[in-house]
Backbone as ProteinMPNN parsed JSONL, in Angstrom:
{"seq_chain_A": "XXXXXXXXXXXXXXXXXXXXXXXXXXXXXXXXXXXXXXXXXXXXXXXXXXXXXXXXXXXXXXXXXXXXXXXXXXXXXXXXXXXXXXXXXXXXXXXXXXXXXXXX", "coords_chain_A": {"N_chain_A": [[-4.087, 17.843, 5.996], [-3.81, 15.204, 6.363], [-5.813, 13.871, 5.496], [-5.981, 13.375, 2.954], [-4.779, 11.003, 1.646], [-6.146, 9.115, 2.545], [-8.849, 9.724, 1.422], [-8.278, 9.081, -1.087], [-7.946, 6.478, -1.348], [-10.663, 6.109, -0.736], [-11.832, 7.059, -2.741], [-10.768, 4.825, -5.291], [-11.396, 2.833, -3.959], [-14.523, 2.741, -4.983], [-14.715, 2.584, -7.274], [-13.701, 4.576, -9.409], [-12.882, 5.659, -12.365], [-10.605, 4.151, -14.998], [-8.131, 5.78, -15.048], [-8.041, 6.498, -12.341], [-7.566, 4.598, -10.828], [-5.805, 3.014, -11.941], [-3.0, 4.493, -10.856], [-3.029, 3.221, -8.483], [-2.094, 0.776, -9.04], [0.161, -1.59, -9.753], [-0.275, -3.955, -11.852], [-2.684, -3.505, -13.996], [-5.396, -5.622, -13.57], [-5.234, -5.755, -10.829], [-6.105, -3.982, -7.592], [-4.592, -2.151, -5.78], [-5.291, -0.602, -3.906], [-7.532, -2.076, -2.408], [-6.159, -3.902, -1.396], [-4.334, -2.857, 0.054], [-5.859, -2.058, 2.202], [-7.018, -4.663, 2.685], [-4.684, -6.035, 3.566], [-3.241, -4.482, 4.928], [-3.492, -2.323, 6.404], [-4.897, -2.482, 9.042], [-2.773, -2.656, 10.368], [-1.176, -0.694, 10.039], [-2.208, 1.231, 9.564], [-5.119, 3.129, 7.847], [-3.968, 5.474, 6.539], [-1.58, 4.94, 5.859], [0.357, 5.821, 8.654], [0.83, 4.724, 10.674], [-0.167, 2.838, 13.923], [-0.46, 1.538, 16.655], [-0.203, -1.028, 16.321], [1.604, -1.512, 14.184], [4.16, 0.187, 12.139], [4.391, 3.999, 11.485], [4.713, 4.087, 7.654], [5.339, 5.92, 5.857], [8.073, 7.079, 6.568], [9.319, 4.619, 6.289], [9.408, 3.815, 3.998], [10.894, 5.476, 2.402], [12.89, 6.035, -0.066], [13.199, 3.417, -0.823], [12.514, 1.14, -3.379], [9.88, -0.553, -5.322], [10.496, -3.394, -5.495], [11.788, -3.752, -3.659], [9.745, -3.403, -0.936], [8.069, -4.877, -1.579], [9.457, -7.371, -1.594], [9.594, -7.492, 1.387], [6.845, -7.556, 2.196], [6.374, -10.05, 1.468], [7.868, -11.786, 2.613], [8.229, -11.056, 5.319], [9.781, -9.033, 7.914], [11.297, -8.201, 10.627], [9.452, -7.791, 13.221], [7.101, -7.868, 11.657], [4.624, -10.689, 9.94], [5.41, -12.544, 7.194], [2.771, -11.546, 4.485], [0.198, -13.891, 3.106], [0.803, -13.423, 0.167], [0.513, -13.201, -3.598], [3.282, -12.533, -6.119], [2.839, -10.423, -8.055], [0.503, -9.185, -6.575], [1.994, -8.522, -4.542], [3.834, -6.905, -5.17], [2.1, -4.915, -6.675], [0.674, -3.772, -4.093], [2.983, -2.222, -2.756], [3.317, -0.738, -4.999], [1.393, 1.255, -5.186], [1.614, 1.729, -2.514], [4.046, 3.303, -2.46], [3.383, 5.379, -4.633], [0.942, 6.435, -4.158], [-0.12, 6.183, -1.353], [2.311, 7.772, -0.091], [3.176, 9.651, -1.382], [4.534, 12.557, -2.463]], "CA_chain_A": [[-3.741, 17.098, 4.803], [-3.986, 13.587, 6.585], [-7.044, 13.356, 5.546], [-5.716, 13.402, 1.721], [-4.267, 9.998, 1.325], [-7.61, 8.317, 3.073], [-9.535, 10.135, 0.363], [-7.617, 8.776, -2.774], [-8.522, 5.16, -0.908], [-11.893, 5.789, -0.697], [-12.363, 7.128, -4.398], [-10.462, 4.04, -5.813], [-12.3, 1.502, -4.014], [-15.606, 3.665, -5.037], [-14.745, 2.212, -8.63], [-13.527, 5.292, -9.998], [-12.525, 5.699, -14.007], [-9.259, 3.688, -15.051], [-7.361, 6.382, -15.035], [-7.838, 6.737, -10.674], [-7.522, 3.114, -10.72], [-4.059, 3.005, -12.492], [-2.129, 5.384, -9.687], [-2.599, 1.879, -7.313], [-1.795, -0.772, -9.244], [1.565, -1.909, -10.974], [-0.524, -4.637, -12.717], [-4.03, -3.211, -14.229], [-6.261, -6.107, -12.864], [-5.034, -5.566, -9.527], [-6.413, -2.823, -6.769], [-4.004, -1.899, -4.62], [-5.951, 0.238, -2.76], [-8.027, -2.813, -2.101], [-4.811, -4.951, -1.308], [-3.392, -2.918, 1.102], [-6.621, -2.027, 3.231], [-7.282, -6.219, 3.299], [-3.765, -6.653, 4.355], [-1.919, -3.845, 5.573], [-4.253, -0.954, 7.238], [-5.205, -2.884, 10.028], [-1.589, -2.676, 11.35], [-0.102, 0.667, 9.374], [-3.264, 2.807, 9.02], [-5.805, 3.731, 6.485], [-3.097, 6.429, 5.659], [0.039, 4.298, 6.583], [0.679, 6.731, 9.599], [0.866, 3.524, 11.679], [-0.75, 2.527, 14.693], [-0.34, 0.772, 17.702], [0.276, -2.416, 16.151], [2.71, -1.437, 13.132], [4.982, 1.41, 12.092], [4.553, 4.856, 10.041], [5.379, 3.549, 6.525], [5.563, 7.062, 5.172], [9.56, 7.399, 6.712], [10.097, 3.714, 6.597], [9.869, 3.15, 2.903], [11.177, 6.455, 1.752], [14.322, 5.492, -0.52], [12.942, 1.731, -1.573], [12.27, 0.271, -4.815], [8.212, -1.291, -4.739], [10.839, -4.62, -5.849], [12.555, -4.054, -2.161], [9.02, -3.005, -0.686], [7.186, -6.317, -2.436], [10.432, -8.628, -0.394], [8.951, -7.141, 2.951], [5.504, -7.836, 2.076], [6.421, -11.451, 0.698], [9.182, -12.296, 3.31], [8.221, -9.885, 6.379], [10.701, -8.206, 8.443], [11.114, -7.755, 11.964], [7.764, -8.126, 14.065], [5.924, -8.304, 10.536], [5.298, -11.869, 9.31], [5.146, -12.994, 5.458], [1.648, -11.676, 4.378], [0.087, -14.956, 1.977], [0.246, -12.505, -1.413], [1.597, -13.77, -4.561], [4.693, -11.569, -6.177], [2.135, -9.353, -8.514], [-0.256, -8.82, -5.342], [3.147, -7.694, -3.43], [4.484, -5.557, -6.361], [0.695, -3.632, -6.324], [0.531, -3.114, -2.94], [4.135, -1.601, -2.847], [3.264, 0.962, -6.011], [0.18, 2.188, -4.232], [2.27, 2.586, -1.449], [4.482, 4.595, -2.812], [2.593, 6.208, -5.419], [-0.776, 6.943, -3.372], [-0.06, 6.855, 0.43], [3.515, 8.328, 0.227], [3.896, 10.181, -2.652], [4.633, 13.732, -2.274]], "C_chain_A": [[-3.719, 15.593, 5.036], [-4.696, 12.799, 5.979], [-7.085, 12.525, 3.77], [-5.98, 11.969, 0.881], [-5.778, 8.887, 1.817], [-8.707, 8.432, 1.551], [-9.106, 9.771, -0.986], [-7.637, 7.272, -2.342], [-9.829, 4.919, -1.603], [-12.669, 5.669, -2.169], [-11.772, 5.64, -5.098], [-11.177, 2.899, -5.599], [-14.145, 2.081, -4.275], [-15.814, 2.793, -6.72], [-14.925, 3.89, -9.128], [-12.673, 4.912, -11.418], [-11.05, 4.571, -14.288], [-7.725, 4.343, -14.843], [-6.583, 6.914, -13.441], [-6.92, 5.395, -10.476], [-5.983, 2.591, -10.997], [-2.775, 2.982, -11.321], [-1.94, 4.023, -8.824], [-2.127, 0.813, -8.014], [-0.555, -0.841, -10.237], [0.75, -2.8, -11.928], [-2.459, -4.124, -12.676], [-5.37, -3.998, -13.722], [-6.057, -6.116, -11.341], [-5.261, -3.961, -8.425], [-5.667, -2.635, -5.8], [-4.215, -1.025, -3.186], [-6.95, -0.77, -1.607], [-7.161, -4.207, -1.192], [-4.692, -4.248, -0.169], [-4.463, -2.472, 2.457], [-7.02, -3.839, 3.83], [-5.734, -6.418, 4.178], [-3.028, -5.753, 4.946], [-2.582, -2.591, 6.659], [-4.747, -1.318, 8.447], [-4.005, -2.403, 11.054], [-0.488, -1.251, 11.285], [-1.449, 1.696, 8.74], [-4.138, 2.709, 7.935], [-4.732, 4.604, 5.755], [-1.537, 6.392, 5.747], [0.768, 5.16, 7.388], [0.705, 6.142, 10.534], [-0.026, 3.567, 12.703], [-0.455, 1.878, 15.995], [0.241, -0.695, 17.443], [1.157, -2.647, 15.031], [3.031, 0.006, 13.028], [4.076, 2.846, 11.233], [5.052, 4.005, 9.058], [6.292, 4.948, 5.899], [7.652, 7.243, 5.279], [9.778, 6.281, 6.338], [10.052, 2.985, 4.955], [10.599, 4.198, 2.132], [12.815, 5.703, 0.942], [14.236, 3.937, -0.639], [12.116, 1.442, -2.561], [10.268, -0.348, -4.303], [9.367, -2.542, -4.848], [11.167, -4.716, -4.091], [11.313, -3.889, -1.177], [8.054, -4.678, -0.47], [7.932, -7.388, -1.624], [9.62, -8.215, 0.481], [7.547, -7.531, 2.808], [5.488, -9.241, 1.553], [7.41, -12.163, 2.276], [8.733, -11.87, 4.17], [9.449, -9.716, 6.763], [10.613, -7.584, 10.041], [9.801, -8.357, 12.908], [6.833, -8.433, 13.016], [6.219, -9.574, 10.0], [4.852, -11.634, 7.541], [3.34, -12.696, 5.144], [1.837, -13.127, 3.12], [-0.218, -13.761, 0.646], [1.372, -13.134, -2.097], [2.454, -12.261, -5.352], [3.846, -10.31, -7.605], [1.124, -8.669, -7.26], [0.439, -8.051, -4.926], [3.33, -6.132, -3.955], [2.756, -4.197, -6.435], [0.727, -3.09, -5.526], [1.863, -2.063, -2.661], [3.949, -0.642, -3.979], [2.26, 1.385, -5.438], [0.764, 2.933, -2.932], [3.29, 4.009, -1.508], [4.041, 5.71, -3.864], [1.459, 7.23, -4.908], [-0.466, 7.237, -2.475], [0.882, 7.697, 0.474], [4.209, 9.27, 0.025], [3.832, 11.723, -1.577], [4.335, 14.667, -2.864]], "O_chain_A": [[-3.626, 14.801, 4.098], [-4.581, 11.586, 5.804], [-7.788, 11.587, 3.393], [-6.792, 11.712, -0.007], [-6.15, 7.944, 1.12], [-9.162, 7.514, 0.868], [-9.685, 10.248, -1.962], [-7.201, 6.629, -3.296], [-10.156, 4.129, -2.488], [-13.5, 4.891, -2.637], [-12.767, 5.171, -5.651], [-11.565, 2.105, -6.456], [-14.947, 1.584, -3.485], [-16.912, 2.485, -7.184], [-16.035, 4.413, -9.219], [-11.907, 3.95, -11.466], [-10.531, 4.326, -13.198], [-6.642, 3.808, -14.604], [-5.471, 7.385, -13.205], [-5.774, 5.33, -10.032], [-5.262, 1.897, -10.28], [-1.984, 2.101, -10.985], [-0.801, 3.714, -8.475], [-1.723, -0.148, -7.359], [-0.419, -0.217, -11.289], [1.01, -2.476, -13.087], [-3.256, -4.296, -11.753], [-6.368, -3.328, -13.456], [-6.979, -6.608, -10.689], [-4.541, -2.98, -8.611], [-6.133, -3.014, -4.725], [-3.674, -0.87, -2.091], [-7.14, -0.491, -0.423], [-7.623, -5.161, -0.566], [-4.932, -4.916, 0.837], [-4.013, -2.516, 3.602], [-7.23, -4.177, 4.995], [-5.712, -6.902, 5.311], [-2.054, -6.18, 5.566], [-1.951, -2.131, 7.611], [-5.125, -0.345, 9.099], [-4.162, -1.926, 12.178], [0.454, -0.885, 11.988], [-1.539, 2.526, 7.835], [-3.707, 2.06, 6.982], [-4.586, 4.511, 4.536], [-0.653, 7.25, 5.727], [1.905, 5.393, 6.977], [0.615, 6.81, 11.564], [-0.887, 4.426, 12.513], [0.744, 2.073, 15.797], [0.967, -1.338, 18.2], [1.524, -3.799, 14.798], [2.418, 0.896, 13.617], [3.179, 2.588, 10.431], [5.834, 3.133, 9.437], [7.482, 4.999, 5.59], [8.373, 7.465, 4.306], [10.817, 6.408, 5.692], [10.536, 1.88, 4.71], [10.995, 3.782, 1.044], [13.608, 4.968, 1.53], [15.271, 3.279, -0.535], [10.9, 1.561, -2.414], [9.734, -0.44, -3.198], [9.163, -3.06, -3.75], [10.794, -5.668, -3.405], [11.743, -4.336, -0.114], [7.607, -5.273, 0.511], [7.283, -8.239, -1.014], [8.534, -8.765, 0.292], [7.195, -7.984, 3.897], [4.38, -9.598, 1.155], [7.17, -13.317, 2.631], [8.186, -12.961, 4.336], [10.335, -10.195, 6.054], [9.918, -6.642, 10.422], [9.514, -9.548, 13.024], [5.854, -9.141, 13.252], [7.343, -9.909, 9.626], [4.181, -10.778, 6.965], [2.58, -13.576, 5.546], [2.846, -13.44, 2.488], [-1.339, -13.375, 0.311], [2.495, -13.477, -1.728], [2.138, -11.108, -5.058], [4.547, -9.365, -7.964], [1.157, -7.441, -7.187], [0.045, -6.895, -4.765], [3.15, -4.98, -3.561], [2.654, -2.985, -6.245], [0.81, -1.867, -5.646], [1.51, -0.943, -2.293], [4.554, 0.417, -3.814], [2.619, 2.489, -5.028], [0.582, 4.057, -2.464], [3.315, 5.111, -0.96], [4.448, 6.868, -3.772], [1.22, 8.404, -5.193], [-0.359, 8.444, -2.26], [0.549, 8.683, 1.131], [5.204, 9.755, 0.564], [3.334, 11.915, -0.467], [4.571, 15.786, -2.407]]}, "name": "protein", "num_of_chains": 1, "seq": "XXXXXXXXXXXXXXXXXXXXXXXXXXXXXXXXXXXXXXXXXXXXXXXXXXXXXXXXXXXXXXXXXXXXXXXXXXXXXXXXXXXXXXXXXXXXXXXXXXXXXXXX"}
């Protein structure tokens, strides 16, 4: 089932219907699927199952708001610094996260 969350990436940045397209983004012109592979998959995975150079997300956002999600991605936290995204960018990448990579 790893493979799941990779696959609901790939279709979104594929330019699938509005209705795929939705599931990532808090704000409709924004791709969050596209957001969080430019800024976040390098260090937390294609399927935020982490890596060598950042955490699992999957446990480490369980029980946070995208608003408390969007601080960490605006502010960083720990070893992560401040990505440059403005506070709709943040808020996308944080509902994809929990919507798409996390969901259950």
């Amino acid at each position: 089932m790893r493979w799941l969350p990779l696959f609901a990436v790939v279709l979104m940045l594929a330019g699938c219907g509005p209705a795929e397209q939705a599931a990532g983004s808090a704000n409709g012109d924004l791709d969050g699927g596209a957001l969080y592979l430019d800024h976040c998959a390098v260090c937390h995975g294609y399927d935020a199952r982490g890596t060598d150079r950042g955490p699992d997300l999957h446990w480490r956002v369980r029980g946070m708001s995208v608003e408390e999600i969007a601080d960490v991605i605006i502010l960083g936290q720990g070893a992560m610094k401040p990505l440059d995204l403005d506070d709709d960018e943040a808020d996308t990448v944080a509902f994809f996260l929990l919507d798409v990579l996390v969901a259950e």
